[in-house]
C-alpha positions as CSV (number, residue, x, y, z in Angstrom):
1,X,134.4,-62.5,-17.2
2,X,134.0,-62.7,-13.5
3,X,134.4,-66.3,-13.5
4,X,138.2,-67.0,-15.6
5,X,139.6,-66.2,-12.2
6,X,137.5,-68.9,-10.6
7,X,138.3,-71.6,-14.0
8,X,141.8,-71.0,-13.5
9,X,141.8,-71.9,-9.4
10,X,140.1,-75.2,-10.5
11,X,142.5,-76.1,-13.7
12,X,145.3,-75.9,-11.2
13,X,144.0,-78.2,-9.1
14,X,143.7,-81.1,-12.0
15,X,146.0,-83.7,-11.6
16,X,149.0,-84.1,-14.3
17,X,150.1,-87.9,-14.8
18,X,150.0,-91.2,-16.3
19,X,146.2,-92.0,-17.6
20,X,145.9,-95.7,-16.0
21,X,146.6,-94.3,-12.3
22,X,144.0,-93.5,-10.0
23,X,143.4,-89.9,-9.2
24,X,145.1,-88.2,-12.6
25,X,142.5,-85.8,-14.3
26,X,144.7,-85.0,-17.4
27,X,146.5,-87.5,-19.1
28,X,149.8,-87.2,-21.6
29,X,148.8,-86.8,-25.3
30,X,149.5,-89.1,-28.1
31,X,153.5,-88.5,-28.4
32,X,156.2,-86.5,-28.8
33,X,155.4,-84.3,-31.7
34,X,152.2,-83.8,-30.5
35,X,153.3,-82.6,-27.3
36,X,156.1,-80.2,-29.1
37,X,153.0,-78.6,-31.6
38,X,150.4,-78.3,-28.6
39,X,153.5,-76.3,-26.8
40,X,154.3,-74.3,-30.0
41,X,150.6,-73.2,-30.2
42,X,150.4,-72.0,-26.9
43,X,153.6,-70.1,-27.7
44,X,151.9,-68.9,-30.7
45,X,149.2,-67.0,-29.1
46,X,151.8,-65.1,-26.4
47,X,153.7,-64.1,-29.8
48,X,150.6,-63.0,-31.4
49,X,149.3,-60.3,-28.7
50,X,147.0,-63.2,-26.5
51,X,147.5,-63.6,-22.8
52,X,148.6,-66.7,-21.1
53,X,146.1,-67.3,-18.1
54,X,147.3,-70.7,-17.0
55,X,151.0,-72.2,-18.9
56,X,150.9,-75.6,-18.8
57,X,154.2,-76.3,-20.6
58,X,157.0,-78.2,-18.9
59,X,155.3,-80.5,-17.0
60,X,157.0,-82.8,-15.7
61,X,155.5,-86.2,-13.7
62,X,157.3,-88.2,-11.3
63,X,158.4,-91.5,-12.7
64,X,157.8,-90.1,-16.4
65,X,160.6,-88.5,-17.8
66,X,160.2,-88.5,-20.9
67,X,156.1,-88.4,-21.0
68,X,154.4,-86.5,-23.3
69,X,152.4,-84.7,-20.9
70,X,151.3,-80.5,-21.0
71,X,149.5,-79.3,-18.3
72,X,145.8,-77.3,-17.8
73,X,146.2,-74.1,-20.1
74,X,144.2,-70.8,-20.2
75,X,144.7,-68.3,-23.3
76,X,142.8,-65.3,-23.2
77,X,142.3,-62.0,-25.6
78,X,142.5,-64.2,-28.8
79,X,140.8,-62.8,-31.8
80,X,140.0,-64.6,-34.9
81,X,143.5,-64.0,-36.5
82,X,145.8,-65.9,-33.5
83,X,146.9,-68.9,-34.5
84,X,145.9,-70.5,-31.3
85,X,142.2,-70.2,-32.1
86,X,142.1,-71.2,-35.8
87,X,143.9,-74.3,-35.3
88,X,142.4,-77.3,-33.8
89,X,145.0,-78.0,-30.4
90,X,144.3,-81.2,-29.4
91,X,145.5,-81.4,-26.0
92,X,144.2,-79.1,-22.3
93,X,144.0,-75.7,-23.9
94,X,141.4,-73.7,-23.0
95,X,140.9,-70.4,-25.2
96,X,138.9,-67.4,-24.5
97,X,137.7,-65.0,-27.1
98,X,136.0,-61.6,-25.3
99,X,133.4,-60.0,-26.7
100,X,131.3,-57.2,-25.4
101,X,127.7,-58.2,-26.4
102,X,126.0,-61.2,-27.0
103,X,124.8,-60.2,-30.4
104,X,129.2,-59.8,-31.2
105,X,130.1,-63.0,-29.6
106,X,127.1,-64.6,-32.1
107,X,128.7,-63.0,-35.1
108,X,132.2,-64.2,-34.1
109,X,131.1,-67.2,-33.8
110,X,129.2,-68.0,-36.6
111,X,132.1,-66.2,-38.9
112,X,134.4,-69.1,-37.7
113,X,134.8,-71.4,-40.6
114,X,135.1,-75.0,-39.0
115,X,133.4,-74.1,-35.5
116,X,137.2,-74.6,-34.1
117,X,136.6,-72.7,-30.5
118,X,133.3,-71.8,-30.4
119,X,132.1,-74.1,-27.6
């Protein structure tokens, strides 16, 4: 776990904005709704007991006011129950699941029923 503190200096430094332009590392996501459900999510796992590492909601990208973009994200503490981790997000959201052993991080993941966060 040494490392989240390390993930989190580098997601901040990944570039919000418009895919076609030089430079951007994260791109907007299909549309509106999208956007609104990928922002819900990540509000889902705050309500639910999970930590919010890295918020990347209300991003907002010089000379795109009304693009559907939503920063780097870092959850943490989720547990097969949140929300967050059982449905598929679709846009920068990273979510971390602690376990204590290896042999408890398999059996999490192989009780997973798609394979949804278990990368």
């Amino acid at each position: 776990q040494e490392w989240i503190p390390e993930l989190i200096e580098r997601a901040k430094k990944l570039k919000v904005g418009a895919g076609h332009l030089d430079g951007v590392d994260v791109g907007p996501v299909i549309d509106a709704p999208a956007k609104q459900r990928i922002e819900a999510l990540i509000q889902s796992a705050e309500d639910e007991g999970a930590s919010i590492l890295l918020d990347g909601r209300g991003v907002e990208v010089e000379g795109f006011p009304k693009g559907n973009f939503v920063g780097p994200t870092v959850l943490s503490d989720l547990e097969a129950h949140h929300t967050a981790y059982k449905e598929e997000i679709f846009g920068p959201v990273l979510c971390i699941v602690k376990k204590n052993t290896l042999d408890e991080a398999i059996e999490f993941t192989n009780n997973n029923q798609w394979g949804n966060g278990c990368a």
